[in-house]
N, C-alpha and C positions, 0 to 999 in steps of 0.2 A: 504494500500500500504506500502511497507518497505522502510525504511527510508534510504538512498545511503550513502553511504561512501563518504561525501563530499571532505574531505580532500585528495581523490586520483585525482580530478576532478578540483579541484579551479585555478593550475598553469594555467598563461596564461587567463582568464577568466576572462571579466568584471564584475565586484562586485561595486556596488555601494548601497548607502544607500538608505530605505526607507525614505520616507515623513512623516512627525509626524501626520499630515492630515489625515494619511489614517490608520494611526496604530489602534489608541482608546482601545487600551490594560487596561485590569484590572492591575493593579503593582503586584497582588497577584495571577494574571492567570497565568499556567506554559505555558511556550513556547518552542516552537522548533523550529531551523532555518531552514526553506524553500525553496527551491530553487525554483524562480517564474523568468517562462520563456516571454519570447515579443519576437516580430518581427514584420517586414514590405517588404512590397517591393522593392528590389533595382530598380536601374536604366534600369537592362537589364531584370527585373521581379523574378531573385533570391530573395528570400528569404536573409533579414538580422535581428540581432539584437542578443540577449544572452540573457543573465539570469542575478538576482541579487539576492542576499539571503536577505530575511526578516524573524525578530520572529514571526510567526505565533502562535494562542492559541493550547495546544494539546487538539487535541478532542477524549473525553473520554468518549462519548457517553450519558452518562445519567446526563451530567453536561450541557447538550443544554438544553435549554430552548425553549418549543412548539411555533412555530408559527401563527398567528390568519388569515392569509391572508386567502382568497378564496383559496380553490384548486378545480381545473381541472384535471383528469386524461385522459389525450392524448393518451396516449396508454395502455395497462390493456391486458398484456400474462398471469399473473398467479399472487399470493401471493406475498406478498415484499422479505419474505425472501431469494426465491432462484431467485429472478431478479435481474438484472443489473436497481436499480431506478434512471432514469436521470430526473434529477428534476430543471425547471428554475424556477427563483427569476428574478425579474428588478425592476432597480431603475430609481429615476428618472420619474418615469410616475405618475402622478396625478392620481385623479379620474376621469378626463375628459379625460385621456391619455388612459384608458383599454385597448379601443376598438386597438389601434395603438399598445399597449403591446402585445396584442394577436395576432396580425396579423404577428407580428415579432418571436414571438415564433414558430405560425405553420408553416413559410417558413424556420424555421431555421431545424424544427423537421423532415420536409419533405424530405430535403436535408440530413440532416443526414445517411438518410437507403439509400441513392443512392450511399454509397459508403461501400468497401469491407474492412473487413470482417463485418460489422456492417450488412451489406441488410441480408449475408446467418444466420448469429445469433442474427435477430429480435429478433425471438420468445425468446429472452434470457430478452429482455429489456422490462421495463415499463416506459410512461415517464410523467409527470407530470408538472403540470404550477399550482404555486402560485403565486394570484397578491398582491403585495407589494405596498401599493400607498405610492408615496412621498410628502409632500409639496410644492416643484416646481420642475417644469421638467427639463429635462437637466441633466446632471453629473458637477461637478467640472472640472473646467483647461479647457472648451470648450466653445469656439474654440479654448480661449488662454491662458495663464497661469495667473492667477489671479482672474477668474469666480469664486466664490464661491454657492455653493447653497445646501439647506436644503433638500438632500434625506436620503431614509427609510437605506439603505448599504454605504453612503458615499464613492461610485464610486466616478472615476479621472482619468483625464490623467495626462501625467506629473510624474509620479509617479517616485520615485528615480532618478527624475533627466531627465526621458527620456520619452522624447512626448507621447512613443506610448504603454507604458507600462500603461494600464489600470485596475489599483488597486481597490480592493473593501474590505470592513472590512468583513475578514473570519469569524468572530464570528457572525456579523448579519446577513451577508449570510446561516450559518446553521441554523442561531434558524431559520431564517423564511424556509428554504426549509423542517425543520421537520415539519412545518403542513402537508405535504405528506405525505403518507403511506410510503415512501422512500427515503435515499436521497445518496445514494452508491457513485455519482456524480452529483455537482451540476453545472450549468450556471447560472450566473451572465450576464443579459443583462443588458444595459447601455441604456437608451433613446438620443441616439446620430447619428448622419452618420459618423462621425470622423471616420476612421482608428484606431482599436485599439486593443487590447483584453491580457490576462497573460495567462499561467497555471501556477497554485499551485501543482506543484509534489507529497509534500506529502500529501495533504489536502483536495486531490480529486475534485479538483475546480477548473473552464475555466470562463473566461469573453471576452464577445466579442460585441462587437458595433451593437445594435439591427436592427440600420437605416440604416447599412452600406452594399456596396452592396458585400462586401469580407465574411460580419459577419457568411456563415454558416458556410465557411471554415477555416476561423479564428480559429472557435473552436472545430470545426474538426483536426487541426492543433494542438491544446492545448491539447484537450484529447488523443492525440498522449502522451502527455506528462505526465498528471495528470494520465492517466489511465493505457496507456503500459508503460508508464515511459523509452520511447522513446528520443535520443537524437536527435538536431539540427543538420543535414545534412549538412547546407549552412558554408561557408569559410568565414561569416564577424565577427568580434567584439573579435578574440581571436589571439595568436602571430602569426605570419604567417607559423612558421615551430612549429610545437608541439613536445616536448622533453621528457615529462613527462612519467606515467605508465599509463598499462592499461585503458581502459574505463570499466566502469560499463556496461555500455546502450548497448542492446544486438546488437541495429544497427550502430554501432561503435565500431571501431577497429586501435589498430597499428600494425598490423600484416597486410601484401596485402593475396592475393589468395595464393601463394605457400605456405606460412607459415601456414596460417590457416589449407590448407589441413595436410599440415604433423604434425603438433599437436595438430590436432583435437579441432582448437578451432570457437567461436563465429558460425559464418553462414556455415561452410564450409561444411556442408550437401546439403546448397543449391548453393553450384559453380557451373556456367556455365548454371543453370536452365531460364528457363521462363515459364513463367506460364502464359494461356492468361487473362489479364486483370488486371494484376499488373505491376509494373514498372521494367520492364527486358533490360538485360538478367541480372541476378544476379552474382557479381562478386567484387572486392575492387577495386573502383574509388577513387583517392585520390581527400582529400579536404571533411573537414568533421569537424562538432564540433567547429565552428569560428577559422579554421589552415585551410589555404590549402595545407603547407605539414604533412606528417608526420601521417598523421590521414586518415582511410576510412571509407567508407561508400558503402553499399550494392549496389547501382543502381544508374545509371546518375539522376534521375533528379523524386523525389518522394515527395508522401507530408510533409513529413517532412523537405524537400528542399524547394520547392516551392507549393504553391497555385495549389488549383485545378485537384492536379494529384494524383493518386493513389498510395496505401503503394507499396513499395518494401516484397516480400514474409518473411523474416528475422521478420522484424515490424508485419506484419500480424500474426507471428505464436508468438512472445512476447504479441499480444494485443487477442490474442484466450484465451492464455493461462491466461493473467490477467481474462478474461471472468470468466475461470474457479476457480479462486482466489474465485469470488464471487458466481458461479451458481453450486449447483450439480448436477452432470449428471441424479443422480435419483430426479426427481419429485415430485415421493410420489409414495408410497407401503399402502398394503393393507396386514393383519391386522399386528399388530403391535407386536401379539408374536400369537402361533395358536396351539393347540392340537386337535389332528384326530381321532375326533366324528364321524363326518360321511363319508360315502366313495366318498363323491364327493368334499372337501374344499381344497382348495385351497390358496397360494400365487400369488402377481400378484404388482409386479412392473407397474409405467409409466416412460421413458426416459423423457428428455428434448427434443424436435424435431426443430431442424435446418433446414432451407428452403434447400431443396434437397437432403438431405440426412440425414438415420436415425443412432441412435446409436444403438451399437450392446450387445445384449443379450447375458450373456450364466446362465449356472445353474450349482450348485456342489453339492454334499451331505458327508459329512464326509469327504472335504478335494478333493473325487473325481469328474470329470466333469460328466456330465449326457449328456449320447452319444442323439441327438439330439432336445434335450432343448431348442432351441432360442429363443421361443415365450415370449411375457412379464407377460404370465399368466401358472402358473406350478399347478396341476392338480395331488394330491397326489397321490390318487386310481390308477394314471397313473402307482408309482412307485410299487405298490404291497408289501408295507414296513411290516415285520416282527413287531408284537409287539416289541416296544423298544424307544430311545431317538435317535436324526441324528440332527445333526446339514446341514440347508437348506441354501444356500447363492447364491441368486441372483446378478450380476456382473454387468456394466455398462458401458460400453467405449464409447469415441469419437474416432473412427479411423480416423479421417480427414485426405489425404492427406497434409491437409495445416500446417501440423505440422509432423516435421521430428523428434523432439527432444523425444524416446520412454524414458527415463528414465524420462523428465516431462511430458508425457504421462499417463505415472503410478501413478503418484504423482499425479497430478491436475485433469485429464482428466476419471477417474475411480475410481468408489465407486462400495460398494458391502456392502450387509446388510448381516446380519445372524439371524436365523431362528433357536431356538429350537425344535423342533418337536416332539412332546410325541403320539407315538401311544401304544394305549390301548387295540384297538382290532384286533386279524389278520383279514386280506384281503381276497380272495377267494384263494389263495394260501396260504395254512395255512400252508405246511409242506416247504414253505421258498425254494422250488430246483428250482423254475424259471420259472414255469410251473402249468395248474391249470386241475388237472387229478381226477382218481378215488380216488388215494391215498387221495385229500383235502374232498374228500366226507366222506369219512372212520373215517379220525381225526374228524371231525365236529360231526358225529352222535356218536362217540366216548364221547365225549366230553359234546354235551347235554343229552346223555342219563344216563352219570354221573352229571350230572347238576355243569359242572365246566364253572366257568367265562367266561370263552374266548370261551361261545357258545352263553352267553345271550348278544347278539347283538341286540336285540329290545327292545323300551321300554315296556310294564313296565318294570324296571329292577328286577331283583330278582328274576322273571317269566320265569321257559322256557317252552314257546309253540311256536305255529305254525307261529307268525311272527318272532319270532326266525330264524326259516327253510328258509320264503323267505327271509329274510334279507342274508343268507347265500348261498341263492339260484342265489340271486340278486349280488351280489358278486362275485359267483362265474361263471356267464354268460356275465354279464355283469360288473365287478369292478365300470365303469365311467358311469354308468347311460347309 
């Protein structure tokens, strides 16, 4: 994930420090400051709380150290590499605690696909459960601020200061989610019913209260954050009129609807839309980002506002497109570089496949498109290619409707391989006009009866005889078998 321009974001904004508790920093570990978000419920069920920035360790990937825990693979779409790996860790749970670890993982994993865009791009995700045992159960700070206790991640509440900010040491959180085949995002569950849960923005990492009965959406709510890198909707914890500059966060703005449209910025592709089963109509409601003047936000009343409810389309097409951050649209291709031996070989892309709809094919050759190519498997002898070299390139898109923005489109959402191609021998149209007549018969016996290359089409090589003939026969009746 990219690291924000905090410095455009801080005015107005509750910062407060982390807890020494929960740091446990190497002094020689680099860090980066993190923007770790909380919240809870208000009084009228809005959504409250803010962010605090903590030094987080940078993770540099080959400087974690493997985790030994058990692992569990819950869900298994494909290889780690082009998955979206969500990987939970909980602390807090004994040996005697599994059984109750696990039960809190699969209600939380279940819940997860029941909401959008997560249900239509499963097949993107794999999810995985390490168990982590702790020496006593429980987190820190619970039920109240002074509990202390010996877990494997040194979860907390309390954390900087604020009840509901539920802290976990980011470094032991990774090393143990790397015993997974994955850990793209992790969850940190808490053996708790408390209220609570953070996201780690940059760190790829949600905690949410295992026991608790808000906990799926908590962190559904957090990977709002950690993941799209999604801002706080709701109007508490920041100055009540917001004066500052722009917002990062692509679901926040200071700009209302007229502005957006006439300078083409943030959401304004989707004004006045709704879309069924997202949070509409889409449009700038002010009261957004802990201001409730000054500041908008996409829709009354979304998960990023409150509990429970579904993204606003803006959010949706910021957290498709992190998707794509991580997944490539191509799958896996077939071979890896190819020279045309014989007349039937072929390339043959696989898409990524999204629940209800598929990505779209196309094919080029030297730059142009191949008039109706869509299939994910292209079939040389189809083309009838002249002796020679052509570059082959298979193309990939997600057309989703749920994503308006075509220049990240392009960028994110479409890959495309390229394909040298060496043909060696002509085709049943030898003489290249487009067409497979007398004239290819003429060159052929031409051709073997001077015993030139480009007749011995059959093994043995060096040999011209009579499988020479069908082979050219075969070609020329049939190119594709």
């Amino acid at each position: 994930m990219l690291i924000r321009d905090l410095s455009a974001i801080a005015a107005g904004v509750l910062c407060l420090p982390a807890l020494a508790q929960h740091a446990h920093h190497d002094p020689d570990q680099v860090t980066i400051a993190d923007r770790v978000h909380y919240c809870q419920p208000g009084a009228e069920g809005q959504l409250r709380g803010g962010y605090v920035m903590m030094d987080v360790p940078v993770d540099d990937g080959g400087a974690i150290a493997r985790g030994s825990g058990a692992v569990t693979t819950i869900l298994d779409n494909g290889p780690a590499d082009n998955r979206i790996d969500l990987t939970f860790v909980g602390d807090g749970y004994t040996a005697a605690n599994m059984g109750l670890y696990h039960a809190h993982v699969q209600n939380q994993y279940a819940d997860f696909f029941g909401f959008e865009p997560f249900a239509t791009y499963q097949p993107y995700f794999n999810v995985h459960r390490v168990d982590v045992v702790s020496n006593d159960s429980g987190v820190d700070n619970d039920p109240g601020q002074g509990v202390s206790r010996d877990t494997a991640l040194d979860m907390g509440f309390w954390c900087g200061g604020t009840e509901r900010l539920l802290c976990v040491s980011v470094n032991k959180a990774r090393n143990e989610a790397s015993a997974a085949p994955g850990r793209d995002q992790v969850i940190a569950v808490a053996n708790s019913t408390k209220y609570g849960g953070a996201g780690y923005t940059s760190s790829n990492l949600a905690t949410t209260s295992g026991g608790n009965a808000s906990a799926s959406q908590v962190y559904i709510h957090e990977l709002g954050h950690s993941l799209g890198n999604l801002a706080d909707e709701y109007t508490y914890g920041g100055p009540t009129t917001y004066t500052g500059p722009e917002f990062p966060d692509p679901n926040a703005s200071i700009f209302d609807s007229a502005d957006q449209v006439a300078l083409q910025l943030k959401w304004h592709r989707w004004m006045g839309e709704s879309i069924a089963g997202f949070d509409n109509p889409v449009s700038t409601y002010e009261g957004c980002r802990y201001s409730v003047n000054g500041a908008y936000r996409p829709s009354a009343n979304s998960m990023m506002r409150n509990l429970g409810r579904p993204f606003n389309m803006p959010s949706v097409e910021a957290l498709i497109l992190e998707f794509y951050r991580i997944v490539s649209p191509i799958d896996s291709a077939s071979p890896t570089d190819i020279a045309y031996t014989e007349h039937d070989d072929q390339i043959s892309v696989v898409p990524m496949s999204p629940i209800g709809h598929t990505l779209d094919v196309s094919w080029s050759i030297d730059g142009e498109p191949i008039a109706g190519q869509t299939g994910q498997t292209l079939r040389l002898c189809e083309l009838q290619l002249q002796p020679g070299t052509y570059l082959i390139e298979p193309e990939v898109i997600d057309n989703t409707p749920w994503v308006r923005d075509e220049s990240a489109r392009q960028v994110f959402m479409r890959r495309s391989l390229t394909y040298l191609v060496s043909i060696s021998t002509p085709p049943g149209d030898r003489t290249g006009d487009g067409v497979r007549d007398f004239s290819d018969v003429l060159d052929f016996l031409e051709d073997f009866a001077s015993a030139h290359s480009s007749a011995d089409l059959a093994p043995p090589q060096g040999e011209f005889d009579f499988s020479d003939v069908l082979e050219f026969l075969t070609r020329f009746g049939a190119p594709c078998g």
